[in-house]
Each structure stands twice: as structure tokens, then as C-alpha cells.
C-alpha positions in Angstrom: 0.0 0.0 0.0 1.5 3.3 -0.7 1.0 5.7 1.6 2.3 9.5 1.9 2.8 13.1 4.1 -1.2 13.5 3.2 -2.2 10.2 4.9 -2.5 11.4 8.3 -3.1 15.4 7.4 -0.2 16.4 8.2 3.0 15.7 10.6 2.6 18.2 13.3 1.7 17.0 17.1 3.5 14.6 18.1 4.8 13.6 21.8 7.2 16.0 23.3 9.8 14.0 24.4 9.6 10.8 22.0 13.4 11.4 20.6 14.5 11.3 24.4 12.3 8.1 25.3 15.5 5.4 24.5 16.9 6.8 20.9 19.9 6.1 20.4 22.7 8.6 19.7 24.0 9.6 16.3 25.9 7.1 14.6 25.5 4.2 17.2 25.5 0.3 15.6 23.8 -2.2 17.7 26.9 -4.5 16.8 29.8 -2.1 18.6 28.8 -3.7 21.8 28.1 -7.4 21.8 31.0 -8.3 23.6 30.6 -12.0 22.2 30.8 -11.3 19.1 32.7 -8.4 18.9 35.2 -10.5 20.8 35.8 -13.3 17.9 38.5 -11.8 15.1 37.9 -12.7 11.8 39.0 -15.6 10.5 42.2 -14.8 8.5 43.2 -12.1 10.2 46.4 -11.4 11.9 46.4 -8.1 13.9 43.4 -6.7 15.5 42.6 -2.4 15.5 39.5 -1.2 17.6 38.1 2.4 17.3 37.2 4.3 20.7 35.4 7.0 20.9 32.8 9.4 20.0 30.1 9.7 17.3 32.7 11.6 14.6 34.5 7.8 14.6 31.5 5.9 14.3 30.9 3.8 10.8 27.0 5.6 10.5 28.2 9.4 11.6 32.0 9.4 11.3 35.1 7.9 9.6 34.9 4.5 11.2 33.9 3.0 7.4 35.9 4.6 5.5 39.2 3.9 8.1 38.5 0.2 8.2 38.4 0.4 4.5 41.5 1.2 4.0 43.0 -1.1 5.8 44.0 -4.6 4.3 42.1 -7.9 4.4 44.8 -9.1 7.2 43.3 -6.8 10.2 40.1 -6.9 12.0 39.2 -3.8 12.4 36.2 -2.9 15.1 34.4 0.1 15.5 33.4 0.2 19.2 32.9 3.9 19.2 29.4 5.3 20.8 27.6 8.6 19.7 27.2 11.4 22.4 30.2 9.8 24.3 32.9 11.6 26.4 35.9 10.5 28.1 33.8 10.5 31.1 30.2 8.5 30.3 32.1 6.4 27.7 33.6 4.6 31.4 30.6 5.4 33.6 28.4 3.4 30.2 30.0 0.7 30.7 31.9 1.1 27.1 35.4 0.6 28.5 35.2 -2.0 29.9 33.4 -3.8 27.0 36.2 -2.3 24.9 39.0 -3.9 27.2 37.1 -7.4 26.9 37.3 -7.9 23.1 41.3 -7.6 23.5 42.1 -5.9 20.7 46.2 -4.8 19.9 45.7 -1.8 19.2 43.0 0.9 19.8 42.9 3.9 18.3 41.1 6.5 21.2 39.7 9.5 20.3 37.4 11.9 22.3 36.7 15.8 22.7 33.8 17.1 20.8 31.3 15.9 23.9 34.1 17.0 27.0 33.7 20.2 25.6 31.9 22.7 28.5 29.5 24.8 27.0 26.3 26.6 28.1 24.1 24.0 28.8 26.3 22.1 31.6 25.5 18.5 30.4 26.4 15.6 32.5 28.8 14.4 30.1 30.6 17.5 29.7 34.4 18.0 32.0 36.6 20.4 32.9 40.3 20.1 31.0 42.1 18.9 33.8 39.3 15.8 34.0 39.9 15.1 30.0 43.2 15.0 30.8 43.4 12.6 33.7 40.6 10.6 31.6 42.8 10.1 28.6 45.7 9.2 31.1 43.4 6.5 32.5 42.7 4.7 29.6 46.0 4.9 28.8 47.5 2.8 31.6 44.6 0.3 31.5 45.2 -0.4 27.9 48.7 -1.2 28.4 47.9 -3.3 31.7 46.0 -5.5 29.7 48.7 -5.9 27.1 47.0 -3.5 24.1 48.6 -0.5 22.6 46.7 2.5 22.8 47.4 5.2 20.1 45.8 8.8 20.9 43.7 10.6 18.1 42.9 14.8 18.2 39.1 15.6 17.5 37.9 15.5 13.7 37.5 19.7 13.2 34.8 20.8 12.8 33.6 22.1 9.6 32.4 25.7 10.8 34.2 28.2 8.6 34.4 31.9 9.6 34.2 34.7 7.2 37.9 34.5 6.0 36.5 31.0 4.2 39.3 29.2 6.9 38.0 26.7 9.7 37.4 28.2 13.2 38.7 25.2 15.3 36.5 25.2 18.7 38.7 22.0 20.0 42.3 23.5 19.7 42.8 23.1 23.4 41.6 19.6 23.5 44.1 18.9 20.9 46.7 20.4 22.8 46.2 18.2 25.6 45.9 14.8 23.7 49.1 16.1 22.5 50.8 16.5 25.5 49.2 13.2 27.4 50.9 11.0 24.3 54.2 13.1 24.5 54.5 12.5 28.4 53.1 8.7 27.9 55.1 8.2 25.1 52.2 7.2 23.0 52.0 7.3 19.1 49.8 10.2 18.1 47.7 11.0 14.7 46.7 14.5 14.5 43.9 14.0 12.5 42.7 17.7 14.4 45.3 19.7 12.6 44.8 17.4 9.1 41.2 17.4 8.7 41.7 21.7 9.4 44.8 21.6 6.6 42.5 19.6 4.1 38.9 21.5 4.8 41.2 25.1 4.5 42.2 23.7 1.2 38.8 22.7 -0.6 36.8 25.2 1.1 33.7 25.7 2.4 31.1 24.5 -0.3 33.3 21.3 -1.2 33.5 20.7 2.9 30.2 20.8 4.1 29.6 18.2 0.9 31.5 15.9 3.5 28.9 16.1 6.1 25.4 15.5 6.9 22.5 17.1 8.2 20.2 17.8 10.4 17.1 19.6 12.0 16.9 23.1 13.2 14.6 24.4 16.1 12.0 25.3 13.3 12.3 21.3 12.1 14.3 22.2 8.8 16.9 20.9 7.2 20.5 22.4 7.9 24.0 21.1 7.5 25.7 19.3 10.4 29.2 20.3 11.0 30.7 17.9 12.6 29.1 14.2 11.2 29.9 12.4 8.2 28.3 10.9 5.0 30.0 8.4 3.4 32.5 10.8 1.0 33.5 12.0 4.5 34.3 8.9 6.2 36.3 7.6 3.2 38.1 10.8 3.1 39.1 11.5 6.5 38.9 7.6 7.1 42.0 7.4 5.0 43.7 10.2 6.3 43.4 8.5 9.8 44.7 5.1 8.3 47.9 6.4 6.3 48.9 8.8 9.4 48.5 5.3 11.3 51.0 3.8 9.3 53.2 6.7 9.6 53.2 6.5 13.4 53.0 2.8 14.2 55.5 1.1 11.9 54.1 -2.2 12.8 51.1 -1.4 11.3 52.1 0.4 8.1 51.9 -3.1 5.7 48.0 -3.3 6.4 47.2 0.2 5.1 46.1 -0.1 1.6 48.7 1.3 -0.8 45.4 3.3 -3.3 42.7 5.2 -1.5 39.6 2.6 -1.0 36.6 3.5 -3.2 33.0 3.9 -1.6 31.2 0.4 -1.8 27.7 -0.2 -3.8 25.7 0.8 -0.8 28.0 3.5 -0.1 27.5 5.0 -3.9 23.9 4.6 -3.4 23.8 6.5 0.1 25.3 9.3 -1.5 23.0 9.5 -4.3 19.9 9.5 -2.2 21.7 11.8 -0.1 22.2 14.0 -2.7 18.4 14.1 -4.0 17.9 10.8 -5.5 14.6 9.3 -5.5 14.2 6.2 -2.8 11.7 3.7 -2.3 10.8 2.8 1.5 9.1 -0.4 2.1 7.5 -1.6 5.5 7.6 -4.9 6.4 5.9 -6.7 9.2 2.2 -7.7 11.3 -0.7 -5.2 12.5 1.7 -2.9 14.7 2.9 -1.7 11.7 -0.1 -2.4 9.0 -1.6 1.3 7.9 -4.8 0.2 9.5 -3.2 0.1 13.1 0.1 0.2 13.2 3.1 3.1 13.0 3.2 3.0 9.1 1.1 5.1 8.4 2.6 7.9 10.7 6.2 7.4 9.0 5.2 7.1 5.3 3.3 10.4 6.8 6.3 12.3 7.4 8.1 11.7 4.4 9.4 13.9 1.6 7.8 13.7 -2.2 11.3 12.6 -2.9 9.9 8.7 -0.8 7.7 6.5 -2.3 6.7 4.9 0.7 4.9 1.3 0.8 3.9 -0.7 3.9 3.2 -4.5 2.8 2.8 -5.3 6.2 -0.1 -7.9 6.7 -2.5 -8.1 9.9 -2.0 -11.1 11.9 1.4 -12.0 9.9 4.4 -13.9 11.8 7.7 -14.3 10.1 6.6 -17.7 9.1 3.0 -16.7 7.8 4.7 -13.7 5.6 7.2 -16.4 3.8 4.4 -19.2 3.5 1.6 -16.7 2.2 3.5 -15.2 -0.6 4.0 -12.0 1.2 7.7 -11.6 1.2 7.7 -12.5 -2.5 5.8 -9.7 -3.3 7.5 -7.1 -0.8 11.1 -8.0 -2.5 9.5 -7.6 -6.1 8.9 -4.0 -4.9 13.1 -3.8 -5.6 12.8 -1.2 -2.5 16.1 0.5 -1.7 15.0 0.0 2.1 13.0 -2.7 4.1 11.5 -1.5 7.7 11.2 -5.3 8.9 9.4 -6.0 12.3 7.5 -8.8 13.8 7.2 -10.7 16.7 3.5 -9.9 17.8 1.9 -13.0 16.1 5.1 -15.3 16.2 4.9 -15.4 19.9 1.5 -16.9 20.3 0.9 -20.6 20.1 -0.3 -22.9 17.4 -1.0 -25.5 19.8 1.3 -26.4 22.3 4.1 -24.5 20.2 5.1 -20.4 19.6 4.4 -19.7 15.5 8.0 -19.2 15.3 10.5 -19.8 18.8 12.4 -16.6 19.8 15.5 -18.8 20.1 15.4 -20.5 16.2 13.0 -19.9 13.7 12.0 -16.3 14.3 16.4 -15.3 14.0 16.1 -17.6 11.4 13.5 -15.7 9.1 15.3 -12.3 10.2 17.9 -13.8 8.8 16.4 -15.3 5.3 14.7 -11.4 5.1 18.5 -9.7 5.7 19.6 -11.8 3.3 17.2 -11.8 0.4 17.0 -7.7 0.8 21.0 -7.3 -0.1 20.6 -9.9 -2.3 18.8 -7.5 -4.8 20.8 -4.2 -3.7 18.6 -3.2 -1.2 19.5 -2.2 2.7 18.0 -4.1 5.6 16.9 -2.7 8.5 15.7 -4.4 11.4 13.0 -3.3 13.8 12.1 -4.3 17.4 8.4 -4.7 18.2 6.2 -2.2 19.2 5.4 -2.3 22.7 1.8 -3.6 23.7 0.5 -0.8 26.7 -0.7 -2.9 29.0 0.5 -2.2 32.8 1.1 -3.8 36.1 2.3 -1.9 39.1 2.6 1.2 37.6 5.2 0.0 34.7 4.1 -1.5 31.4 4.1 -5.2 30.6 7.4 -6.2 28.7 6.0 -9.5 27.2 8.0 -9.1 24.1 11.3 -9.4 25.2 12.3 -12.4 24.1 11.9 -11.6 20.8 12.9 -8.5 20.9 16.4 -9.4 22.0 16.4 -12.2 19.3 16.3 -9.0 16.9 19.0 -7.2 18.3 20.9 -10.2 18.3 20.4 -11.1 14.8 21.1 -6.9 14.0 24.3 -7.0 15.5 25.4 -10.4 14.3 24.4 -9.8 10.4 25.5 -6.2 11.3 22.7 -4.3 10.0 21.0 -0.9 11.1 18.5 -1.6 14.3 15.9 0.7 15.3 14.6 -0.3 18.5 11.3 0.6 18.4 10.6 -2.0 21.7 13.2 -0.3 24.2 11.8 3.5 22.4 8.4 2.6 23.2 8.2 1.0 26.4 10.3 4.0 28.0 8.1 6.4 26.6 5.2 4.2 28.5 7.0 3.6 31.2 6.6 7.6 31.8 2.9 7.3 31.8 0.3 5.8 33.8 -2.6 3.9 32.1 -5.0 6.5 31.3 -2.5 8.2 29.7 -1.2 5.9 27.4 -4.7 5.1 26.1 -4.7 7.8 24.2 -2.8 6.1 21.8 -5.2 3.0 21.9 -7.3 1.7 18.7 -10.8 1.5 19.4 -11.7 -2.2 19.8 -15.2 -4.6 19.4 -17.7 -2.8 21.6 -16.0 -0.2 22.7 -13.6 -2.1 24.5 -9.6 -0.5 24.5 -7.2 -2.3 22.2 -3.9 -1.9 23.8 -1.6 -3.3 20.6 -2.8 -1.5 17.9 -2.9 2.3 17.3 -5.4 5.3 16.9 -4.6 8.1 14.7 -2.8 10.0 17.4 -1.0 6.8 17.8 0.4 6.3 14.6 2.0 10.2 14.5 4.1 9.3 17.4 5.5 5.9 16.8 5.7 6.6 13.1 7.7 9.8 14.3 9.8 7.7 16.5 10.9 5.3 13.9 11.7 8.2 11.6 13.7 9.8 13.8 15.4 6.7 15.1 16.3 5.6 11.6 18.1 8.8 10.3 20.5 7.8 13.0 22.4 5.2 11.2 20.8 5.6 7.9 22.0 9.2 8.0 21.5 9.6 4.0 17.4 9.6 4.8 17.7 12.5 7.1 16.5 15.2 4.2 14.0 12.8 3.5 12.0 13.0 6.6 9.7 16.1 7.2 11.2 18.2 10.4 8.6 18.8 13.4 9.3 22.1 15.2 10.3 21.7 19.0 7.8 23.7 20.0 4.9 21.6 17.9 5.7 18.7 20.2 2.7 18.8 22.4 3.1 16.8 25.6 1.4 13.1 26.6 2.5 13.3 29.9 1.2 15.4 32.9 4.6 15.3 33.8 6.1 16.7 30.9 3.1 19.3 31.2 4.4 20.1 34.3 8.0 20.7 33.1 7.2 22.5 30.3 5.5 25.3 32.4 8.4 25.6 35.1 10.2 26.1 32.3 7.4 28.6 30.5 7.9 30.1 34.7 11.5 30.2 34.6 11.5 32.1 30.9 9.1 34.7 32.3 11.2 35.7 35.4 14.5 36.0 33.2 12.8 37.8 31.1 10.8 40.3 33.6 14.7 40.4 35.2 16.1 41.6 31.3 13.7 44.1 31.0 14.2 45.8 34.9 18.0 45.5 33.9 17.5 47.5 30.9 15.6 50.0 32.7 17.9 50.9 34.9 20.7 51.6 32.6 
């Protein structure tokens, strides 16, 4: 069914709050952080090369692709980076140590854009002398363990001033890497001063090509300067990798001699980046069907540029979609991207046994779907269930787990974009009580409340959450999907009702303060 932004009359009104409620960061990858298999090299390999750090290393939002890439078929190179991380939460997450247990040789540890202290005083945010005894730290616990840490300055930023040159806002986080690895004795790459030398020299139009976007206050689309499309990881990706070999002569034989080249999917990013047209297709059971489910809110929200079809079938499992034809005619679609996520029906019993087990079939027709999607060119991404809003003591009933975590699984093993609409939802629930997550509730037979499937109001705000969720990784869709104003977002919560006029309070009184300020100068 094709759906589009007319479907719901419009894309305003949605949840304040609903990016908060368990979205990840830009640039995360569900595989980063299964220790157990991020722990097992690659067969054939002889030398292993971890990434740490923030979102600017990642493979979705940074140079993490484009550096592996240009490294040779003999190293295993991981990217165990995590958006919106800091020298400081990156230890307090529980990152570090997941880093630590996949015993790389090397890592390669970069940090700074989120130590920075600025304005808003966030908790991830410390003073230099913290950064500095942070870097220190991980440091001596990398060589304890027997791996070689090698220190990285930020990525610039690509914010030109009015000379055309780059205003770097990180210089003295740079300066401090610098002096922790000339004190330590630790190789350093200085990708800070060469990604300012190569932005200086192609300027400002030809930079900000490098780079993504994102949403304003207003909801429209405006250049991010300081994430990466795919160009930009392959070109500051290499720059990282031959300043490697430079610096750690041991590893100079596994840079590749020639620049890599962007891959299929990579060529195909940029082009749909750039403007292309792209075809969207929604797979999966009721919860994401137009008639109840969030597909109707995201197809929505998209741009003319999306054709947009849900194929999703009411009362489908993973095994009832392959068996009843379903999947044959969602791949003849030749989408450029399948939304796939089930679960609902697969859990519920034919007899004395589930439609399709958590532990082997259900993985097992992710997999055939992953699969059969690149088969024909297309990306893959997979999607936890929607959370059913039913609630005892106060927090809602997680009775999808099980299979949820069988799709993160499979995501991370086949390594392919997740949006965890299950962990998204049920925190946004989890902030409500029952009356107020009704509201999202599709009227059932006589009268009665039907706490799986969605009502208009419903579909905006899951359909919104998966929107915003996917840009994330898929970063090339983010033009794609319409913007909502912050100040649109209306809130479900009393709670967030409640905040929002404090804060409403708190403007007033700084404002009446301006104003007796200005009248007596």
C-alpha cells in the first residue's frame, strides 16, 4: 500500500519527548557492543585495530567505514565507538570495559567534541584537567592489559568563519591529547590539525559536501558540522589510516597502498543523499499495517522525494509472511529500504508450540529477510516490536522481550542498522500511567480499548519515532524525513506538562529580570 505526508493530514503533534524516550545517539551500531561477538576476530586475520570513541569515529556518523576500508584484508578492524560519548560517560556506560574485553592490539582513542563545556552544563561535559586525567586512564589500562593505545585529536569541525578558513573550537583539547601522548610516550595521529589543513584547502562549499544534516529548532533541514556521509568517512577515514601507518611502523603493511573507493551501498547513500529518488518499504504484522500500526505515521512524514509502501499484513508472523507469498511480493517491490518487524503473532501458540520460537525460527526468518534484501541491492533494516500498553504496578508489561532481544541479536550479528522501536516505546510508556497511554489506543469490538494496535494519534508518534530513530544510522534519509518544530511537540505526559510550564515560569522571570536590567541603565 502506498502511503504518503497527506495520509494522516499532516505531521505536526506529536509527543514532546519521544526522541528522548530510549533513541539512540548519532551514529551508534547495535553491533559495537556485543562483547561476544565483537570478541571473535575474523577468520584470517592477523592483527586486531579497535576504534574508541565518540560519534565523529562511528561507521553511521563518522570515519569508522571509510578507516577500516582502507586497511587490508589481514586486520580486524572494530568500531566500538558510541555517539554522544565523552571520556567521562564512555567509562561510567560501561563502554570501557566492553572495549578492554574484546582484547584488541591496538586501539585507536579519540574523544573531545562531547568533553567540551558549553552553556548548557551537560552531565557528560568535563573540565580540561578531567579530560586530561581521563585520557591518562585509559591509557594505563590499555597497556595493563597488554593493548597498545594510540591517541587521536578531534575531527574539526567544519564551521568556517568569514575569512572561508575553519574556526577550530577543539584546539585546546588537541593540545592536551598532545601533551598526554608526548609525556606517555604514546603514538599520536593529529587528525585535528589534518582534517583543518584539508577543509582550508577545498573550502567551504566542497567541505560541508563531506557532512550531513540535520534539524533546526523550526524542524528544517540544515547542515551538520561535525558528522559524516559516506565521502567523508572515506576521506578523512583514509587520512586517519595512512597517518597510522606513519606513526605505528608495525602497522604500516596493512594500510592499503590506493585510496579505497565507496562500496555499492555507499555510492547509493550518497546519491539518495544528494536528492535521489528512494523507495521505502514496510515490512511486518498489525503494529505496523496502515490500519493500526506506525506505518502510516512514518510514510506520513516523508518527503515527495519517498515512495513509501507498507506491505505489512494483519495477523502476519515471520513464518505466515514467507508461507503466504508476502515476502515474495515485498522484494519484487526492488525497495532501496526494508523496515522489517515482527514478533506480535510469532509469539503466540499454534497448539502447544510459539508460530515461530524466539531462540530459532524467528532469528532464522530475520535472517532469510536480511539476506534476500541485499541480495537485490537493497538495505536491511531491522526493527524491534512495538510495545503492547498494558500495565502492572505502575510499569508497562514487557512480554515481548524475548523476541525483541532475538532481533537485536540477529542486527548485531548480520550487522545491520536496528531501530529499536521496543526499548523506544516501552520508556516512553514507562513515563505514563494507564490513562494516559490510552490515548494512543485503537478503538476495539464494543467499545472495549485495544492496547496493541494504534489510533490516529497513535500512529503520529511511533511513526515519528521510527523516523527519527532511523536517520540515526541511515544518515543519507535524514532530508527525506519532514522536520517537526520543537515547539509543535505537544506533551502526553502530565509530567512533561508540568516541566514545560516551570520552564514557561522560569523564561518569564528571566525575562521580567532583562527588562528591569535595561531599565535601569
Amino acid at each position: 500500500m502506498r502511503l504518503g505526508m497527506d495520509s494522516l493530514g499532516g505531521s505536526g503533534g506529536s509527543c514532546r519527548g519521544v526522541l528522548a524516550a530510549g533513541a539512540m545517539a548519532q551514529g551508534d551500531s547495535p553491533r559495537s557492543f556485543d562483547t561476544a561477538t565483537a570478541a571473535v576476530r575474523r577468520a584470517g586475520t592477523v592483527v586486531r585495530v579497535d576504534l574508541i570513541g565518540d560519534s565523529t569515529q562511528t561507521n553511521h556518523a563518522g570515519y569508522g567505514l571509510g578507516f577500516c576500508a582502507n586497511l587490508t584484508a589481514a586486520v580486524d578492524c572494530k568500531n566500538m565507538s558510541r555517539g554522544g560519548a565523552s571520556t567521562k560517560t564512555y567509562r561510567e556506560d560501561g563502554l570501557w570495559d566492553k572495549a578492554l574485553a574484546t582484547k584488541p592490539d591496538y586501539m585507536l582513542i579519540q574523544f573531545g567534541h562531547n568533553d567540551r563545556e558549553t552553556e548548557a552544563h551537560l552531565p557528560r561535559q568535563v573540565p580540561m584537567d578531567q579530560y586530561e586525567a581521563n585520557l591518562r586512564r585509559y591509557v594505563e589500562e590499555a597497556r595493563a592489559v597488554g593493548i597498545k593505545p594510540v591517541l587521536v585529536t578531534p575531527l574539526a569541525q567544519r564551521t568556517f568563519g568569514p575569512d572561508g578558513k575553519i574556526h577550530n573550537g577543539l584546539a585546546a583539547h588537541g593540545e592536551t591529547m598532545k601533551r598526554v601522548a608526548n609525556e606517555m610516550k604514546v603514538p599520536l595521529l593529529d587528525l585535528q590539525a589534518d582534517s583543518i589543513a584539508y577543509l582550508n584547502k577545498v573550502g567551504e562549499v566542497e567541505g560541508t559536501k563531506l557532512g550531513i544534516t540535520r534539524k533546526d529548532a523550526e524542524g528544517k533541514t540544515v547542515p551538520d558540522k561535525t558528522h559524516l556521509n559516506w565521502a567523508g568517512s572515506y576521506v578523512f577515514g583514509r587520512i586517519v589510516a595512512v597517518d597510522m601507518g606513519k606513526v605505528v611502523p608495525a602497522l604500516r603493511k596493512y594500510v592499503k597502498r590506493k585510496a579505497a573507493e565507496l562500496p555499492p551501498e555507499g555510492v547509493k547513500a550518497m546519491k539518495v543523499f544528494e536528492g535521489g529518488s528512494v523507495k521505502i518499504v514496510l515490512v511486518g504484522d498489525s503494529t505496523v499495517n496502515p490500519g493500526g500500526g506506525w506505518g502510516k505515521g512514518f510514510c506520513a512524514i516523508v518527503t515527495a522525494n519517498v515512495t513509501c509502501i507498507d506491505d505489512a499484513i494483519n495477523g502476519a508472523s515471520t513464518k505466515s509472511f514467507l508461507d503466504g507469498g508476502f515476502w515474495t511480493k515485498a522484494l519484487a517491490e526492488k525497495g532501496d529500504y526494508y523496515l522489517i518487524q515482527f514478533g506480535h503473532n510469532d509469539q503466540k501458540f499454534n497448539g502447544t508450540t510459539r508460530v515461530a520460537d524466539a531462540e530459532t525460527a524467528y532469528p532464522a526468518n530475520l535472517r532469510r529477510f536480511i539476506g534476500d534484501v541485499r541480495a537485490i541491492g537493497g538495505v536491511p533494516v531491522v526493527v524491534t516490536s512495538l510495545s503492547r500498553r498494558g500495565y502492572q504496578n505502575g510499569k508497562v508489561i514487557e512480554d515481548l522481550k524475548d523476541y525483541a532481544e532475538a532481533a537485536r541479536r540477529v542486527a548485531a550479528e548480520e550487522d545491520v542498522a536496528l531501530v529499536d522501536l521496543n526499548a523506544m516505546s516501552t520508556k516512553l510508556l514507562d513515563g505514563m500511567t494507564q490513562e494516559e497511554a490510552d490515548q494512543f489506543d485503537m478503538a476495539g469490538p464494543g467499545g472495549q480499548k485495544d492496547r496493541t494496535h494504534l489510533n490516529a494519534e497513535g500512529q503520529k508518534v511511533f511513526g515519528r519515532m521510527v523516523a527519527d530513530s532511523l536517520v540515526k544510522t541511515q544518515v543519507e534519509l535524514a532530508p527525506d524525513i519532514v522536520g517537526e518544530p520543537a515547539k509543535a511537540r505537544r506533551c502526553c505526559t502530565a509530567s512533561c506538562q508540568e516541566r514545560r510550564n516551570l520552564a514557561t515560569k522560569r523564561r518569564a522571570r528571566g525575562l521580567a529580570r532583562s527588562r528591569a536590567g535595561w531599565r535601569l541603565r
